[in-house]
N, C-alpha and C positions, 0 to 999 in steps of 0.2 A: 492818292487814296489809300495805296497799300500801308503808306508810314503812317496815316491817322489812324487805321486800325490796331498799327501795331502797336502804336503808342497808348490809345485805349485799351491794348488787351493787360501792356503791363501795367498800367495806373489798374486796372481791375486785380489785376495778381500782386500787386502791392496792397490795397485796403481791403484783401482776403486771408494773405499768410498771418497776421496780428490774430486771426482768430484760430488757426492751431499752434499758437505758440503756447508759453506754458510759463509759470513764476516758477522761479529759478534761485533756488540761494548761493550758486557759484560752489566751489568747491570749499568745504571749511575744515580748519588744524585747528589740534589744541596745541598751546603752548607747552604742554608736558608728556602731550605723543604725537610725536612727529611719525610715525610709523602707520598713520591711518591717517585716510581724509574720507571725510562723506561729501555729499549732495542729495539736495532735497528740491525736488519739480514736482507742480501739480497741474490741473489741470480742470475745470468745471466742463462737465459730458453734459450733451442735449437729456439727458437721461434724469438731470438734477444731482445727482451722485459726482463726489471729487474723486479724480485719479490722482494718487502719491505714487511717486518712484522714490524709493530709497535705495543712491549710489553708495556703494561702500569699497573704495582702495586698497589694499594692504602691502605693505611692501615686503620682499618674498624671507621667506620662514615666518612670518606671521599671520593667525587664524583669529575669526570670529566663531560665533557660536548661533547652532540651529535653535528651534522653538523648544527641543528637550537636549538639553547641553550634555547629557551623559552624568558622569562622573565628578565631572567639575565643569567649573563657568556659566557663565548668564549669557541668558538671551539677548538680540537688542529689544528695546523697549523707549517710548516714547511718551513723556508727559505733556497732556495737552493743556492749554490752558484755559482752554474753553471746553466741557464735556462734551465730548464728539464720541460717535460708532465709528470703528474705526476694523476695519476687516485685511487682518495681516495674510497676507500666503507668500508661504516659504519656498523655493527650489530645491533640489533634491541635495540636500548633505552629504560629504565626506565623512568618513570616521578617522579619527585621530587617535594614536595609542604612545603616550609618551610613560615613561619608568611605571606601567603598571596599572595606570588610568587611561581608562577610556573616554573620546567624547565625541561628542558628533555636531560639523560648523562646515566651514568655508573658509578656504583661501584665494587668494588672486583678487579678483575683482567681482562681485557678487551687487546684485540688484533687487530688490524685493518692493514690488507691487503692492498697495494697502487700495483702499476703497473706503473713502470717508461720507457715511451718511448722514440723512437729518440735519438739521439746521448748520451749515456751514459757514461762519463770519468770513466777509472779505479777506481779513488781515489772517491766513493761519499762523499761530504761532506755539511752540514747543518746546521742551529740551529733550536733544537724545542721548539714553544712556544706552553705550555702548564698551563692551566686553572684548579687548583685544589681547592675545598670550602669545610669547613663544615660548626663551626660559624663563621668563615673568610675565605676569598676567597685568592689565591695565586698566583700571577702568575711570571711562570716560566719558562728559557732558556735552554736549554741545547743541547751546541753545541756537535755534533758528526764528527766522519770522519772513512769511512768505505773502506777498501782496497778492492776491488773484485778481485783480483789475487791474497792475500794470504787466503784461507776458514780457518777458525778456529773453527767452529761450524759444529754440526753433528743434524741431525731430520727436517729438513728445512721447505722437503715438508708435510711430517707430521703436522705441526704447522701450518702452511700455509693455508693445505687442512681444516683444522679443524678449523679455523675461518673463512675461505670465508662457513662454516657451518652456522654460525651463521650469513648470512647476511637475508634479507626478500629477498623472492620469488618477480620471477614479476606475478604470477598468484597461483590458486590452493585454495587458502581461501575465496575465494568469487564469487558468482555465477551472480551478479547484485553492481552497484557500482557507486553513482549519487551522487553531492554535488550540495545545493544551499545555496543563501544565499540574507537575507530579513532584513532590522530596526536589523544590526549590531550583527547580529546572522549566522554563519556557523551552515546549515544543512548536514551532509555527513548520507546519510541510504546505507547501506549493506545487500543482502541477502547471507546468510550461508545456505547450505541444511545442514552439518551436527550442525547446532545450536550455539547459543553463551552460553558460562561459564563466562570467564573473560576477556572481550575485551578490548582494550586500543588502545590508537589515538595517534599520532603524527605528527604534520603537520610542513611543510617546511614552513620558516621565506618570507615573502613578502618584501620590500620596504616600509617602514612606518608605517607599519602592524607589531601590536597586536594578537595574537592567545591565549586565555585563556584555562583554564583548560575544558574540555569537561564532560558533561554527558550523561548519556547513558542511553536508555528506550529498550527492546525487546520486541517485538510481533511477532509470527507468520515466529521465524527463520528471522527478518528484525529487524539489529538493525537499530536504529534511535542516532545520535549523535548530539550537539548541543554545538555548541562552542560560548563561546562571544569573538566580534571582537570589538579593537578599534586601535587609530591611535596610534602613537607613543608618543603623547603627550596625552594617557589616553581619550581621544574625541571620538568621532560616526566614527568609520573608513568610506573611500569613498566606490561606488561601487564596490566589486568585479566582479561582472558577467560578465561572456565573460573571466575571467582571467584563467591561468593555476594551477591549485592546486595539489602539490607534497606530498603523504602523505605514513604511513605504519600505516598498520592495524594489532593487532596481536592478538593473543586468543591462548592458553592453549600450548603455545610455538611453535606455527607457526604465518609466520609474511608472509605480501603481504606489496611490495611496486608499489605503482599507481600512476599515473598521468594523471587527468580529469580537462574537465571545466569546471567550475560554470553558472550552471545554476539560473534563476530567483527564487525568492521567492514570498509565498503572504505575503503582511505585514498589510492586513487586522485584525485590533483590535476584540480582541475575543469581541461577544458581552454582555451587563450588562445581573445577573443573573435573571431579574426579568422580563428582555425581551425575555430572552432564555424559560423562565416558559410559556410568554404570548404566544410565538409564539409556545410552543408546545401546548398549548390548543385551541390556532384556528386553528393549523395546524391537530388535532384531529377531531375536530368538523367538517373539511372542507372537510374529509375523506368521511364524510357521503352524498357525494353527487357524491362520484367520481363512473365511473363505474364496479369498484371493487368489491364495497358493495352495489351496487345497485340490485342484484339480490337477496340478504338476506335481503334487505329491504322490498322488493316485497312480498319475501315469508313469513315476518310479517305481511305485508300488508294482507296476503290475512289467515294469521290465524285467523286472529280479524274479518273479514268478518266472517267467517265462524261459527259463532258464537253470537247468536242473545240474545240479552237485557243481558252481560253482568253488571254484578256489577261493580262500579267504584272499591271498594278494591280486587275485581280480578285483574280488568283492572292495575289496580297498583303493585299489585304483581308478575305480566307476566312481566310488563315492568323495575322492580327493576331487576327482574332474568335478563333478559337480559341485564340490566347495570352490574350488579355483574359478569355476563359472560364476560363482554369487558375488567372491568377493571383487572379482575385474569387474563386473557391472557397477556395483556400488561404489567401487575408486570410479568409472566412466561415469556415475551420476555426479561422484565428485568435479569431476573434470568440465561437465556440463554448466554446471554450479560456478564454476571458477570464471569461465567464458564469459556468462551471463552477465556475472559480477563485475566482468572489466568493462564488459561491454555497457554497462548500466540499464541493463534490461532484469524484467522480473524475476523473480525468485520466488519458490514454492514446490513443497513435497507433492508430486505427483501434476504439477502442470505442463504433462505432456498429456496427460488427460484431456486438457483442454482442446486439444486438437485434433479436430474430425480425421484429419486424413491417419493419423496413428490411432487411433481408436478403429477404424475400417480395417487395417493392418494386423491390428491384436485378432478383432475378429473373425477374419479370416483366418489367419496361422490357426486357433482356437476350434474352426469349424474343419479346418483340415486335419487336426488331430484328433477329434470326433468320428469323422469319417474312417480313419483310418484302425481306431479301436473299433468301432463296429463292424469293421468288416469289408467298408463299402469300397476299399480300394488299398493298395500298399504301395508308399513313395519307397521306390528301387533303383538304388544308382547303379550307374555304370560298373562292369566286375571288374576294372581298373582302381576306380573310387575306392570299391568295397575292398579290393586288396591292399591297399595303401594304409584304408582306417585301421586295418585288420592288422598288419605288420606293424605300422608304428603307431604308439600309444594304446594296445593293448585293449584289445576288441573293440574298434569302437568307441577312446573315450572324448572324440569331440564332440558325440551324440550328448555323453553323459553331461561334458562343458555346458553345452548350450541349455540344457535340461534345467541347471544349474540360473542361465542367464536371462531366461524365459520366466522361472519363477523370480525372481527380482523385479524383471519388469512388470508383473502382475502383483507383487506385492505394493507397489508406489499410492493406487488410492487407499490403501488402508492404513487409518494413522492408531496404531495400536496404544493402548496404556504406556508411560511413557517414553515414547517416541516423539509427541508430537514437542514436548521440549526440547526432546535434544537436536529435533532438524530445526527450528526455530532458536536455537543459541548455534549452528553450526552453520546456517544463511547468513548472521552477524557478526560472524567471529571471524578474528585474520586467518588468512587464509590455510596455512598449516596446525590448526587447531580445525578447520572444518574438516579436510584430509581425512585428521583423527578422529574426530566422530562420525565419517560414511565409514572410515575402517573398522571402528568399531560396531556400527550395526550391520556391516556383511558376516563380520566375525559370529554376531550373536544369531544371526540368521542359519548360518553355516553349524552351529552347535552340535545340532540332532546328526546333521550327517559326517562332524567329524568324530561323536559317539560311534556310529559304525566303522568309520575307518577305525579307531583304535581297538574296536572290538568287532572284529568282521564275522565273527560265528553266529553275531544275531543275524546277520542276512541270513542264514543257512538253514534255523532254524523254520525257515516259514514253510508250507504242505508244499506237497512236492504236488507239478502242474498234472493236471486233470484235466476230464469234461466242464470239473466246476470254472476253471477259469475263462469256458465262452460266455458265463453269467458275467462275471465280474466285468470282462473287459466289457460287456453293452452296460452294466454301469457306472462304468469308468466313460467307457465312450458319451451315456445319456449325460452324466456333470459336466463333461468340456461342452456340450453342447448348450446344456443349461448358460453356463458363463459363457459363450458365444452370444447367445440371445440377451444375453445382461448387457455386454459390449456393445450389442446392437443398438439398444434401448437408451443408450450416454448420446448417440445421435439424434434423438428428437430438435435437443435445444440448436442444433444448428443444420437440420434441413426438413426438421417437421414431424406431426406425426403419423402423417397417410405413406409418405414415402418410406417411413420405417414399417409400417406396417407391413407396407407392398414387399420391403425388401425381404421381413421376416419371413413373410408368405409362400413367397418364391426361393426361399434359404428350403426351404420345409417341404416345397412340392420335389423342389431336385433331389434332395435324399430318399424323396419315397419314392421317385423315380428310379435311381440311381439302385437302392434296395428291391423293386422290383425286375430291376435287368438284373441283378448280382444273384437274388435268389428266385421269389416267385411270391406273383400278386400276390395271392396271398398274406403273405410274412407284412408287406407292402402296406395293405388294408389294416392287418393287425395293429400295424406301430403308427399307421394315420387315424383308427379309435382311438388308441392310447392317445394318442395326441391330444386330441381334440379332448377328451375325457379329463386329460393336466392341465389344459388353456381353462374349460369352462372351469375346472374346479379352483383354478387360483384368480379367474372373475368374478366369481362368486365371494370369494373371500376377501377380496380386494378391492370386491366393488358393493353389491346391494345385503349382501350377507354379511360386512361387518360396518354398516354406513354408522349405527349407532355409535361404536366404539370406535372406528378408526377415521372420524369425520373431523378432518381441521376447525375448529373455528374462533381461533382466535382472529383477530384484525392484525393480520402484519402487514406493516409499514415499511417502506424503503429504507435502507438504512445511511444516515450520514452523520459525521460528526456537530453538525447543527443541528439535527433532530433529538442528539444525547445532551446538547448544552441548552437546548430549549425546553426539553422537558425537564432537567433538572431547575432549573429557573423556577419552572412550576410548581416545584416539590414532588415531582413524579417519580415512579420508578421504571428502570427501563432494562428491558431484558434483549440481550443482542446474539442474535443467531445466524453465524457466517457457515453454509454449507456448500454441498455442489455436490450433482448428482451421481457424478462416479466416488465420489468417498463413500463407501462400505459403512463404515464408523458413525458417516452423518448417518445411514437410513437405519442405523439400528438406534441411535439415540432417540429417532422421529418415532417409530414404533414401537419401542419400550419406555420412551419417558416421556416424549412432546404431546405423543395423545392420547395419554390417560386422561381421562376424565377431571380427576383432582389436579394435575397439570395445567390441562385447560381452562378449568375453571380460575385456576389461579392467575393466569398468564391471560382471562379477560377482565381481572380486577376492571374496576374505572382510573386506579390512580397507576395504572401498567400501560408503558408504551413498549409493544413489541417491535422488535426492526429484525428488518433478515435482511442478509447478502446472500447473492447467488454467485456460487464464486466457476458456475460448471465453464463459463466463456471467459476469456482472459478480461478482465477489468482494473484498470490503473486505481481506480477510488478504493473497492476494496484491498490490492497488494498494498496501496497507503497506510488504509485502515490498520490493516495485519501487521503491517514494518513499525507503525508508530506502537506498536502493544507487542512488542519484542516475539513476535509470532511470525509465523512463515507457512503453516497447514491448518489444515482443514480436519474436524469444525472445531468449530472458536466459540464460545459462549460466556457473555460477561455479564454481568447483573453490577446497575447502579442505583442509585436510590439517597434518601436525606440522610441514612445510616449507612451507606457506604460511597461516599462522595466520592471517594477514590477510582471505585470498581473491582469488583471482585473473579479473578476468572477463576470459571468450574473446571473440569477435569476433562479431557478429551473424552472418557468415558460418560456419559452422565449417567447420574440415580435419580430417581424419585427425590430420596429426601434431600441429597444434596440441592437441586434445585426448590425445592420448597421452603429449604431450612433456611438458603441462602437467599430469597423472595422477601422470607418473614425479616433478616435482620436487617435488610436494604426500607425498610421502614422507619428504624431509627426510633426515638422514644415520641 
């Protein structure tokens, strides 16, 4: 009984396998390239639809060519002789660079999967022409004809399933994905969460269009890819932008293939090195006046007061400290910079801002220097400490150092007139030229105070201390405190606004606690009406008292580079506003030019897309954004439109008319 089964199970698996078999044209040469063999199997699926495998052999130093050959060579290609749909897909290409030309194929052994639709005759039959190189290129015919009602081949789908293996994905490698293109250069940046190894580009051929060999920079999980484009005759290719661009990305044997629009580029000329030097030394110097550092100025201010018929070689050695304090911070921000940079994490003037727990930090040190000009308590070292400062370096100058260090670190969110080019050409540049631009804006920083070191009689001349100076230090002490509660207020976006509230609250009850045990209710009560009498009056102002005037209402939009290649598409124009709440700079631009009326009104045109970035939390899209527009700080403002397809970037300062002027020509005729 067991052997009639058996023998019926295999007569059964004998007049089964004939129907996954497949026609088969055996392997075929031409007689003038021996260097290549094909095969050709198909296959009719329950589906109606025919499966083609195209085998392709090469013998080694010799290549075929993808669906866009690069530079030189063809594709393969297949004439049918019967009108068939006929649906090629390709596996992920190799690039090849031989004396100067690039191209993109396959070597080894290569398979390529088609899908032949609609009316399929028994008998297929075809010639393939096929493109073989190594130091000579080959091109070769080979006609086939393939029965699909006799199967002669066995493994079909096997073969099959294993090279529709090796085609790219349409997703899964990439979490962000934007090309532009600017002065005949393709931009394509990618973010990967899990990182780039060994990434490689290949982009589909245009119409007249040149695609060169691409390089490739990584930062921060973003690579950045950079293609030269020209025409077909070796010239300035024309505009891409607005085009559709077909490409596959691969990395450590996973492949994505995409299809995105080009977006604009800036083709603003990097500027000369000597102007990059000048403008980070008055972009330094210019620091010193911003309200940043205006509260450690103050409280230099009010050291030298404090201290009657100094020496001018004191007075000189307090104030070298504090230049030697500015410029070790700013080499130390260099150094920071440097780290980052290898490490390929982001980069950007003042994104330590972005971090709650250093922002709690500033504002504490900031509330404890407050306190201590007003009265409320004196930090007293040890009389070991104090005799040690005392004997070497000259009263004290590591007070002076730090004085020096502290204004630096409170200068970072303010990106003064310019400065914000020169820290954005000094995040790009190698790395002993960036050196040389944080040297240079400590230098420029350092200006006013090494003014007094050469001339230390001006400290001398100021009034000698008095009763008036218990005025001064409480408004000395009230502005650290002001910029305490500024500090404060950069923590909403990352723990809320009730709990900032609470904390302000409570910042405010301790002092007037603290001032009533120091002095007496009274004085206590006084400085908690004050209070309260500067809170309502800047909500008032802030809030229902100036709703008319200071009331946002344009429509912004998130911002991404698809929403700048969409709207240009449309003929739109689009206005791009990258801030963050600790930049200084941004909230003077927002109150002096965003919400003016005529501002507003402009920036709700119908034919205006506004986009903003919020840059106050670390975000990989916008440091993207920023890196692809040769930018590194904050705020950023670009204006594009049908008359400036380019983009045009405003001034870290903005005006009125520059944004309106620049509004009107991004219309174009």
């Amino acid at each position: 009984m067991f052997t009639v089964f058996r023998r019926l199970l295999v007569g059964l698996l004998w007049l089964w396998l004939p129907l996954s078999q497949a026609a088969d044209t055996g392997w075929l040469r031409a007689a003038d390239n021996q260097h290549a063999s094909v095969r050709l199997r198909a296959q009719t699926e329950n589906s109606g639809e025919t499966s083609l495998l195209l085998d392709v052999a090469l013998q080694k130093g010799w290549k075929t060519y993808w669906r866009s050959p690069g530079e030189g060579g063809i594709a393969p290609a297949i004439t049918w002789h019967q009108p068939l749909e006929a649906l090629w897909r390709w596996p992920t290409p190799e690039r090849f660079d031989v004396a100067g030309i690039t191209t993109q194929g396959y070597h080894g052994n290569v398979s390529f999967p088609i899908t032949l639709r609609g009316n399929v005759p028994e008998c297929l039959g075809g010639v393939l022409t096929l493109s073989t190189c190594s130091n000579v290129c080959i091109l070769t015919d080979y006609p086939f004809s393939l029965d699909l009602t006799a199967s002669t081949g066995s493994g079909f789908d096997y073969d099959f399933n294993r090279a529709m293996g090796t085609l790219p994905l349409s997703s899964g490698l990439t979490s962000a994905l934007s090309a532009r293109y600017a002065s005949g250069k393709l931009t394509v940046t990618a973010q990967r969460d899990a990182g780039w190894q060994q990434p490689s580009l290949f982009i589909d051929s245009m119409d007249d269009i040149d695609f060169g060999k691409p390089s490739f920079s990584v930062r921060n999980g973003t690579l950045t890819a950079t293609v030269p484009v020209s025409d077909s005759w070796g010239e300035t290719a024309p505009n891409l932008s607005g085009k559709t661009l077909s490409l596959v990305l691969a990395d450590s044997g996973q492949a994505q293939e995409s299809s995105l629009l080009i977006g604009q580029g800036s083709s603003a000329p990097a500027p000369a090195l000597g102007w990059v030097l000048l403008m980070a030394l008055v972009g330094g110097l210019i620091l010193n006046v911003m309200p940043c550092v205006l509260p450690v100025l103050a409280m230099k201010l009010g050291t030298l007061m404090q201290t009657e018929h100094q020496a001018r070689g004191q007075v000189r050695r307090q104030f070298l400290a504090s230049v030697c304090g500015i410029v070790i911070s700013f080499l130390a921000l260099a150094l920071m910079m440097t780290v980052l940079r290898l490490g390929n994490q982001a980069l950007g003037w003042g994104i330590q801002f972005q971090n709650p727990w250093f922002i709690a930090a500033m504002a504490l040190v900031m509330v404890l220097f407050s306190a201590s000009l007003l009265g409320l308590f004196e930090i007293r070292l040890p009389s070991s400490a104090s005799t040690f400062l005392a004997t070497r370096g000259g009263n004290g100058l590591a007070g002076h150092f730090w004085q020096g260090a502290f204004a630096t670190l409170l200068a970072t969110p303010c990106t003064a007139p310019f400065l914000g080019t020169a820290v954005s050409v000094a995040l790009a540049a190698p790395l002993p030229l960036l050196w040389g631009i944080f040297l240079a804006m400590g230098i420029g920083m350092s200006l006013p105070w090494l003014f007094v070191v050469a001339w230390p009689g001006l400290a001398q001349r100021l009034p000698r201390p008095g009763r008036w100076m218990n005025a001064v230090r409480v408004v000395l002490g009230l502005m650290m405190l002001g910029s305490s509660l500024w500090l404060l207020s950069l923590l909403v976006v990352h723990i809320g606004t009730l709990p900032v509230i609470t904390l302000g609250v409570v910042l405010i009850l301790i002092l007037l606690l603290v001032t009533a045990w120091r002095y007496r209710w009274q004085t206590a009560l006084r400085a908690g009406a004050l209070a309260i009498v500067v809170a309502g009056t800047v909500a008032f102002v802030t809030g229902s008292g100036g709703e008319s005037t200071r009331r946002d209402r344009v429509n912004w939009q998130p911002l991404s580079e698809q929403a700048i290649a969409r709207a240009l598409v449309e003929n739109k124009r689009v206005f791009v506003d990258v801030t963050a709440d600790w930049c200084v700079t941004c909230k003077a631009n927002k109150y002096n030019v965003l919400l003016r009326d005529d501002v507003q009104n402009a920036l709700s045109a119908p034919d205006i897309v506004a986009l903003r970035g919020d840059w106050s939390r670390p975000s990989a899209s916008i440091s993207q954004f920023l890196t692809t527009r040769g930018s590194a700080a904050v705020p950023f403002n670009q204006i594009y439109g049908p008359g400036l397809p380019q983009g045009h970037v405003l001034p870290a300062l903005l005006s009125r008319e520059a944004v309106l002027t620049t509004l009107s020509d991004a219309k174009g005729k």
